[in-house]
BAFI-3210 file (N, C-alpha, C; in Angstrom, 3 decimals, decimal comma, padded with zeros to 6 digits):
// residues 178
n [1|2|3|4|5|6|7|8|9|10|11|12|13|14|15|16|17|18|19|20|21|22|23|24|25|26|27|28|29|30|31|32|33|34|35|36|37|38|39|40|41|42|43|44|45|46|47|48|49|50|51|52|53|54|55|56|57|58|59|60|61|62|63|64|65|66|67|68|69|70|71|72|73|74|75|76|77|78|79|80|81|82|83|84|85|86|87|88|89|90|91|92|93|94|95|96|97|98|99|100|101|102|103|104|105|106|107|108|109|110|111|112|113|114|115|116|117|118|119|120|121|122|123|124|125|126|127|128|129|130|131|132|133|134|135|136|137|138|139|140|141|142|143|144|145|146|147|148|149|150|151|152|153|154|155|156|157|158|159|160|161|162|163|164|165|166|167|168|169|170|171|172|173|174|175|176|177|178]
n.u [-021,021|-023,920|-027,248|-028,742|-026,145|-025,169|-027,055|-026,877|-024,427|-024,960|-026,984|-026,247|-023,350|-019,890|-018,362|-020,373|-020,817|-018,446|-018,268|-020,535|-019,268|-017,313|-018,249|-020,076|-018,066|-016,678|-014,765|-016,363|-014,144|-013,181|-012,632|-011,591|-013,771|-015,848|-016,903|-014,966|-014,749|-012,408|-011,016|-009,357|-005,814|-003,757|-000,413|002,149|005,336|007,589|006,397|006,721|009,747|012,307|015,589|018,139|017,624|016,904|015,177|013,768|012,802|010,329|008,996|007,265|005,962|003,830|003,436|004,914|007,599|009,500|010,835|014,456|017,038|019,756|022,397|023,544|024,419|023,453|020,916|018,581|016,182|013,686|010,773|008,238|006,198|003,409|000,679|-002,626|-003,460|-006,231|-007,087|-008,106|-007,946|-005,617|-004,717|-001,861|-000,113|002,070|003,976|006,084|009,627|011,865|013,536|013,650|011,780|011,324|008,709|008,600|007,777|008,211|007,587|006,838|010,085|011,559|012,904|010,940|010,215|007,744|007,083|008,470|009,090|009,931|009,677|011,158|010,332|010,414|008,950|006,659|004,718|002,003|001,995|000,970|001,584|000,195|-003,128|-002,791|-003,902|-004,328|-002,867|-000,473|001,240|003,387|003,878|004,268|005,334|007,866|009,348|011,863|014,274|016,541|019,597|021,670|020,411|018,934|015,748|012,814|010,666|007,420|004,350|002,080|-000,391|-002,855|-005,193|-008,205|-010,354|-010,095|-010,931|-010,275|-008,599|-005,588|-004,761|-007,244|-008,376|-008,432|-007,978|-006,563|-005,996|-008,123|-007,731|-005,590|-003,671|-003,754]
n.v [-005,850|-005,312|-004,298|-002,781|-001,718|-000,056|002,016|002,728|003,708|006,455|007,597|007,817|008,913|007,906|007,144|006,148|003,989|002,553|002,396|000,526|-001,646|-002,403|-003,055|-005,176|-006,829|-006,773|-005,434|-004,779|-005,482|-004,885|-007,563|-009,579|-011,138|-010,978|-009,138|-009,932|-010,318|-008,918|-006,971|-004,105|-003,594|-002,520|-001,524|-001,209|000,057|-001,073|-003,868|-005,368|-005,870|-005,293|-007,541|-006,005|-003,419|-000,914|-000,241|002,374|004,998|007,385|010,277|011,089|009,804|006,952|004,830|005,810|004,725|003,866|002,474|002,302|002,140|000,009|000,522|003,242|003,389|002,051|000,311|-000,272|-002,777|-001,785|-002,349|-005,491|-006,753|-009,599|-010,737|-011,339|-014,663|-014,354|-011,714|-008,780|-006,180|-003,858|-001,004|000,564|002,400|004,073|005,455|007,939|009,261|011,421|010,461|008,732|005,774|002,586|000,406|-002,772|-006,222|-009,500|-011,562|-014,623|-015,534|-013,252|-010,022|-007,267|-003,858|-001,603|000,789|003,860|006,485|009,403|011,350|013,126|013,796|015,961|015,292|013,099|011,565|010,455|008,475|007,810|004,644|003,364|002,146|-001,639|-004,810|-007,622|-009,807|-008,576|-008,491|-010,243|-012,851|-010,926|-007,711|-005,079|-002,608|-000,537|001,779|003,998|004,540|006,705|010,115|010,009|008,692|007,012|004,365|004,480|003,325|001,032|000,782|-001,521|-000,807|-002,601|-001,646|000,409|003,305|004,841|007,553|007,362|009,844|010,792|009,904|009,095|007,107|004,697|002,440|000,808|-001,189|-002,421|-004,796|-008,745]
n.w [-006,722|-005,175|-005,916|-003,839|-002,139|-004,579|-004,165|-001,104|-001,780|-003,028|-001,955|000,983|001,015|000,194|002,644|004,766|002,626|002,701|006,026|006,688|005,059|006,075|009,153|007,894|006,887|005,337|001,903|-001,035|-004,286|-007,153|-009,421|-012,096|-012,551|-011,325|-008,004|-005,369|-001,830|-000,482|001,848|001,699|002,839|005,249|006,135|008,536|008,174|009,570|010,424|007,644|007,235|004,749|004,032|005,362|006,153|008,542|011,625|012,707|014,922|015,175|015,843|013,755|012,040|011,211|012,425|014,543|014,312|011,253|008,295|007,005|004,945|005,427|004,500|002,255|-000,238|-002,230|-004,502|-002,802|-001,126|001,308|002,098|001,885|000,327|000,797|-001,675|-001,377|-003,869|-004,471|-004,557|-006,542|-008,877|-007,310|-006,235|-004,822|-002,470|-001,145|002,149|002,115|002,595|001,865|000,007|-003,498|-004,523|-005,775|-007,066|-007,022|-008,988|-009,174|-011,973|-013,488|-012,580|-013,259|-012,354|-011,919|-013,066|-011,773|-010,941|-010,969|-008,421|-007,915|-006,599|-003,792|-000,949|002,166|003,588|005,744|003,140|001,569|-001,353|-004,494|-006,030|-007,961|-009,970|-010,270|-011,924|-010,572|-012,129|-012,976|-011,285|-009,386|-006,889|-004,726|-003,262|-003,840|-002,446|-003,305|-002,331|-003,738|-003,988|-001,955|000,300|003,136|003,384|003,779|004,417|005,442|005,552|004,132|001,503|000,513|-001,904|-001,970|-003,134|-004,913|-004,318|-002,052|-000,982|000,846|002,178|003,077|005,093|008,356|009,995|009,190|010,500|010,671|008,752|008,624|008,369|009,624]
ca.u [-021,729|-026,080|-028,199|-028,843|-025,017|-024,920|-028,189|-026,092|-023,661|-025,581|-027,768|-025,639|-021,782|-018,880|-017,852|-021,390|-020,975|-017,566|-018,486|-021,442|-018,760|-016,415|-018,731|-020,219|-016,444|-015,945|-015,417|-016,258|-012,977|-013,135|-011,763|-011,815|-014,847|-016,546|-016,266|-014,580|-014,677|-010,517|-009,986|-008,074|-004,907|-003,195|000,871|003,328|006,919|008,448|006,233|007,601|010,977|013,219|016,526|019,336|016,932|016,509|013,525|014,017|012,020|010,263|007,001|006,201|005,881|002,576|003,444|006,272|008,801|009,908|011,856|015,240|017,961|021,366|023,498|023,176|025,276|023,446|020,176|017,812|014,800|012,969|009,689|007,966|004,367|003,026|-000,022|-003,383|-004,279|-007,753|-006,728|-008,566|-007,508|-005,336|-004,630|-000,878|000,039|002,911|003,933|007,451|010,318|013,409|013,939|012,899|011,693|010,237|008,094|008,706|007,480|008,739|006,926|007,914|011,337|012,807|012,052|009,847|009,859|006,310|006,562|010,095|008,362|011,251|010,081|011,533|009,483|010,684|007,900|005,814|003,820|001,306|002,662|000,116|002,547|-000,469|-003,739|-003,012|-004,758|-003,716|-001,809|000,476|001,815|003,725|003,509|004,408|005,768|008,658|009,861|013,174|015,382|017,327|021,072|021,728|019,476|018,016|014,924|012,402|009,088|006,512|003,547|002,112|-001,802|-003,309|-006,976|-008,775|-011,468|-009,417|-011,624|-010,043|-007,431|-005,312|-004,939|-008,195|-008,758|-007,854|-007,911|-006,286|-005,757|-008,752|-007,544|-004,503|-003,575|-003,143]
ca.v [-005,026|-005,642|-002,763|-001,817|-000,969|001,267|002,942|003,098|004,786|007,326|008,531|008,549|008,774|006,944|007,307|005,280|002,686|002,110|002,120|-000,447|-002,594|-002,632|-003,318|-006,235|-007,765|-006,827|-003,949|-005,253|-005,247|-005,510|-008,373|-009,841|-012,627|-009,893|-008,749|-010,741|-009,408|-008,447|-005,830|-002,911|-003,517|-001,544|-002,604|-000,683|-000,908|-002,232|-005,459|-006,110|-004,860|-006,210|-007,614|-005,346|-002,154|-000,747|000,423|004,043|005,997|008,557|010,343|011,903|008,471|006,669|003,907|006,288|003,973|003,870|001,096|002,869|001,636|000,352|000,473|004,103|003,222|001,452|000,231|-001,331|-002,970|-001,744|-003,320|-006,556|-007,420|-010,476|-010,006|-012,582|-014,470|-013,824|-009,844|-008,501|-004,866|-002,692|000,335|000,757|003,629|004,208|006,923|007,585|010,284|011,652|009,540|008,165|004,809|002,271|-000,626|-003,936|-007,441|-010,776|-012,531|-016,060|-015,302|-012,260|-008,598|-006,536|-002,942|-001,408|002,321|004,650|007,701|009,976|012,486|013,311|014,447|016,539|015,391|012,104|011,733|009,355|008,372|006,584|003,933|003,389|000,743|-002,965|-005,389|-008,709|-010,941|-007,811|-008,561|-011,705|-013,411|-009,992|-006,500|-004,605|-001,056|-000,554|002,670|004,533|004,961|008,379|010,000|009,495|008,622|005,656|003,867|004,105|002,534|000,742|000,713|-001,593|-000,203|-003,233|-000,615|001,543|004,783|005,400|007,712|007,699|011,142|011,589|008,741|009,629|006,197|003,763|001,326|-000,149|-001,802|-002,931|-006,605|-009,433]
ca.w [-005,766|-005,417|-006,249|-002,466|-001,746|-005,164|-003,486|000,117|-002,068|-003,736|-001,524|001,644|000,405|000,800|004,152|005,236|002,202|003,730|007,347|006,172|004,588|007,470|009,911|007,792|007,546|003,564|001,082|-002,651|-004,464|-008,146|-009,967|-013,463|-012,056|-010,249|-006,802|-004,346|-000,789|000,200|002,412|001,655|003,527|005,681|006,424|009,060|007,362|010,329|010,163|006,840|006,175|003,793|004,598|005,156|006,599|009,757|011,941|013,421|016,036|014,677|016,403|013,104|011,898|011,492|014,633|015,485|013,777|010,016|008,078|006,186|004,652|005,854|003,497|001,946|-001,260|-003,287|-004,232|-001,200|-000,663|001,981|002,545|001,129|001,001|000,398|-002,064|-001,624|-005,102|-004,669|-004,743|-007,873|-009,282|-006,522|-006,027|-003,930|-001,760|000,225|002,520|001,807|003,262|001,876|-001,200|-004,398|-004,693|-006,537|-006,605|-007,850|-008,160|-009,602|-012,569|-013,913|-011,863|-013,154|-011,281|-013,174|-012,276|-012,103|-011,419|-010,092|-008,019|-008,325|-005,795|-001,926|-000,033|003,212|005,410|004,989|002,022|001,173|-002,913|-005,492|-007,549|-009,432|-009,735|-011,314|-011,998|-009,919|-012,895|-013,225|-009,798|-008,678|-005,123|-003,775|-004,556|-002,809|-002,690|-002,870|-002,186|-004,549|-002,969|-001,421|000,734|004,140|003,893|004,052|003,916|006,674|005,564|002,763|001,880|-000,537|-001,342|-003,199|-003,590|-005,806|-004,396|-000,800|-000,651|002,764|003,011|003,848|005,928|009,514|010,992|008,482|010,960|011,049|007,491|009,413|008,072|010,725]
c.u [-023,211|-026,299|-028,006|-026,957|-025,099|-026,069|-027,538|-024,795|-023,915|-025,572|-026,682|-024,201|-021,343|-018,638|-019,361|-021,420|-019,862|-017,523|-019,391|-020,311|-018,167|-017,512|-019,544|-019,113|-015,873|-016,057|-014,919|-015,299|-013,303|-012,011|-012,318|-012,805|-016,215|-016,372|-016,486|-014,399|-013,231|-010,854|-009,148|-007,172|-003,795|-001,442|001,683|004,454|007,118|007,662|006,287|008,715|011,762|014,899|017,535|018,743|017,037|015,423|014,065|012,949|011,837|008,869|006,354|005,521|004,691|002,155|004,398|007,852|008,725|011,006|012,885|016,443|019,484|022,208|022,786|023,720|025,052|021,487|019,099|016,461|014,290|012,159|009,431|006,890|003,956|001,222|-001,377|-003,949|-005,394|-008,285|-006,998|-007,124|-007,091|-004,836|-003,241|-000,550|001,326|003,264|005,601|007,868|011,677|013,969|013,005|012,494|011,079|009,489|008,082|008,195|008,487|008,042|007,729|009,428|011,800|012,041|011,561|009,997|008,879|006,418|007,840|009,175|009,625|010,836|010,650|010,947|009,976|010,527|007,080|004,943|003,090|001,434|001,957|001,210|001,068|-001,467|-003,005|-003,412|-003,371|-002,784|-000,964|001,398|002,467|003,024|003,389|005,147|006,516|008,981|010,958|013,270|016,049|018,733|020,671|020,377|019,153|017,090|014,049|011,239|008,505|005,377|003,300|000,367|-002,449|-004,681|-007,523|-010,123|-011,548|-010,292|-011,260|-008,429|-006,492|-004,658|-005,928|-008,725|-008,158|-007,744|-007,480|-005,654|-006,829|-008,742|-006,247|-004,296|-003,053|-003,200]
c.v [-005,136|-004,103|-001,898|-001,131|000,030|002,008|003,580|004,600|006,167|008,383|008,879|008,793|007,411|006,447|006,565|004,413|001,718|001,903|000,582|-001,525|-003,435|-003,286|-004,828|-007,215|-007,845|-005,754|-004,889|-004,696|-005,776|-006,546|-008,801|-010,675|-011,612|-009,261|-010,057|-009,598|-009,262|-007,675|-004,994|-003,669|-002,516|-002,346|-001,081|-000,811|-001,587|-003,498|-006,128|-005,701|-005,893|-006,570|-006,218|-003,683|-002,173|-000,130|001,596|004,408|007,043|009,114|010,931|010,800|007,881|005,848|004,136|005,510|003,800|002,585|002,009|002,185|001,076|000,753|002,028|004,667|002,869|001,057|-000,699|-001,552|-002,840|-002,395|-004,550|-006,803|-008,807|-010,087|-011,220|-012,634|-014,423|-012,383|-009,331|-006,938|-004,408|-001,511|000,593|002,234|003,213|005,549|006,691|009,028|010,598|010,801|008,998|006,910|004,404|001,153|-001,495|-005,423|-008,311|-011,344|-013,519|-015,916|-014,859|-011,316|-007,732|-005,052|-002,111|000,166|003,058|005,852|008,636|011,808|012,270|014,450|014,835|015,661|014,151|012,324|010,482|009,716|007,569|006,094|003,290|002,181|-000,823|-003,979|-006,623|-009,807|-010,041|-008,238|-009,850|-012,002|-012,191|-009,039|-005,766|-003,277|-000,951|001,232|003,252|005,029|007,019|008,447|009,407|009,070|007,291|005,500|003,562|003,322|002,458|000,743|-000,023|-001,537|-001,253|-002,625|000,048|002,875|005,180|006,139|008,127|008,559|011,776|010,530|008,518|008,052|004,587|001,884|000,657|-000,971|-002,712|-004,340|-007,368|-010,588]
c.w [-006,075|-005,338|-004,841|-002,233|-002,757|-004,669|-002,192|-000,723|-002,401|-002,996|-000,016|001,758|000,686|001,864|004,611|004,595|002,713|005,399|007,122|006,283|005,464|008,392|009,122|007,263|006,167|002,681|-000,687|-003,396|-005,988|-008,253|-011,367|-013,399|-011,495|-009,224|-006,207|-002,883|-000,189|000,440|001,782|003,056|004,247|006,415|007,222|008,216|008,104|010,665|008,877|006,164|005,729|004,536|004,471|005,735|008,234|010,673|012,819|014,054|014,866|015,457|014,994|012,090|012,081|012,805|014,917|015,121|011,776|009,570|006,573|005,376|005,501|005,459|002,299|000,331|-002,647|-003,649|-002,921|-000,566|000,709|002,501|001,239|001,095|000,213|-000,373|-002,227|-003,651|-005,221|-005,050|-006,156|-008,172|-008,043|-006,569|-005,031|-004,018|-000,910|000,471|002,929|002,261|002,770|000,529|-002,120|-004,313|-005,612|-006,446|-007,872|-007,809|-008,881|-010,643|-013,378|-013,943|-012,364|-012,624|-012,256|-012,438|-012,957|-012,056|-010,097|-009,526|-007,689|-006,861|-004,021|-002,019|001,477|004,352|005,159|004,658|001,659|-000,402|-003,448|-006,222|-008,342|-009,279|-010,798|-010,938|-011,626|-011,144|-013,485|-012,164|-009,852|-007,701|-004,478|-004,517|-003,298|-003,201|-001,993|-003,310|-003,470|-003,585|-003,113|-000,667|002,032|004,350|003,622|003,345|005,940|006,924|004,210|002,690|000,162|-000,895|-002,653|-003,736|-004,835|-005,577|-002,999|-001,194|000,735|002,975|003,484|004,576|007,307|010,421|010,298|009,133|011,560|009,496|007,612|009,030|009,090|009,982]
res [x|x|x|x|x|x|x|x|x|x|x|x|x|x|x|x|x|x|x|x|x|x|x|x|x|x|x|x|x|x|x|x|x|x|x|x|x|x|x|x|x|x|x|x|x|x|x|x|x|x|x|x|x|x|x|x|x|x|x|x|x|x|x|x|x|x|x|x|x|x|x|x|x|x|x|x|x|x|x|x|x|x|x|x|x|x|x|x|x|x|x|x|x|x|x|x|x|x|x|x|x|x|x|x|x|x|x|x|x|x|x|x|x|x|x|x|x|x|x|x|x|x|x|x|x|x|x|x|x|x|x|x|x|x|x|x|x|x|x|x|x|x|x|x|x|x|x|x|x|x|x|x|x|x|x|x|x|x|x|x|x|x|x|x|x|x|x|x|x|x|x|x|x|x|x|x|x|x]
***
C-alpha cells in the first residue's frame, strides 16, 4: 500500500479507502511479496455447490436461494471454491443456517481440515472460519455439512483485505466473482 492510500485511510476512513479501491479496479491484499491487487470475493452457494446438494428457494436468503444437503445422513460437502494462486493472506466468511460445518482444503492430496464451526444458527449468520495465509490452502477449500440438521450454506466471502466484515457491508455484491 503507497503512503497516499494510508493517508486516504486515516484521515477519511475505510468506507472511502474502499470505495477509492473499488472504483480504481483493486483493494491491496496482503501477501508474503507485498501487496498484490485480488479482490475480496464474493460467491452465491448456488454457483458453486458441491456434488450431491441441492439449491432451495428461500427469500430470507442472500439471492433468495441456498445450497443444502441431500443426503441428511452423513457427512456433505456443500460448496467449493476455487482459490487464485496469486491470493496472499485471506480472511473466509460464510453465512451459514441450521448446522455446523466445516471448512476444508486438500494439500499434497490428502484433506486437511482447517476449522469445525460447531454452531447453528436459527437465522442466517455470517461465520468467520478464520484468516490464512495462501500456502495453508490448496487449489480450493470446501465446506462440508455435518449429518443431521436442516440447514445450509448461502454465501461465501473471501476478504483479501482481512479488515471488511460482511455484516456491515450492505451491498456485498459488488465483490461478486465472475
Amino acid at each position: 500500500m503507497n503512503l497516499s492510500m494510508n493517508v486516504v485511510k486515516k484521515r477519511y476512513g475505510m468506507a472511502v479507502f474502499l470505495g477509492l479501491c473499488w472504483m480504481g479496479g483493486g483493494l491491496p491484499a496482503q501477501s508474503s511479496g507485498g501487496f498484490a491487487t485480488i479482490q475480496p470475493r464474493y460467491y452465491e452457494a448456488e454457483s458453486i455447490p458441491a456434488k450431491y446438494t441441492e439449491v432451495e428457494m428461500d427469500e430470507l436468503a442472500s439471492g433468495r436461494m441456498y445450497v443444502r444437503a441431500s443426503k441428511n445422513d452423513r457427512y456433505s460437502p456443500l460448496a467449493m471454491v476455487d482459490l487464485p494462486q496469486e491470493m496472499g493472506r485471506v480472511t473466509i466468511w460464510a453465512r451459514i443456517r441450521g448446522c455446523s460445518q466445516e471448512l476444508k482444503t486438500n494439500l499434497n492430496g490428502k484433506a486437511v481440515d482447517l476449522k469445525w464451526k460447531h454452531q447453528v444458527p436459527a437465522k442466517w449468520t455470517w461465520v468467520n472460519f478464520g484468516p490464512y495465509e495462501r500456502d495453508a490452502l490448496g487449489d480450493s477449500i470446501r465446506f462440508v455439512r455435518a449429518p443431521g440438521g436442516a440447514g445450509g450454506l448461502d454465501a461465501v466471502f473471501l476478504d483479501t483485505t482481512n479488515a471488511i466484515d460482511p455484516r456491515a457491508v450492505e451491498d456485498l455484491k459488488l465483490y461478486e466473482a465472475r
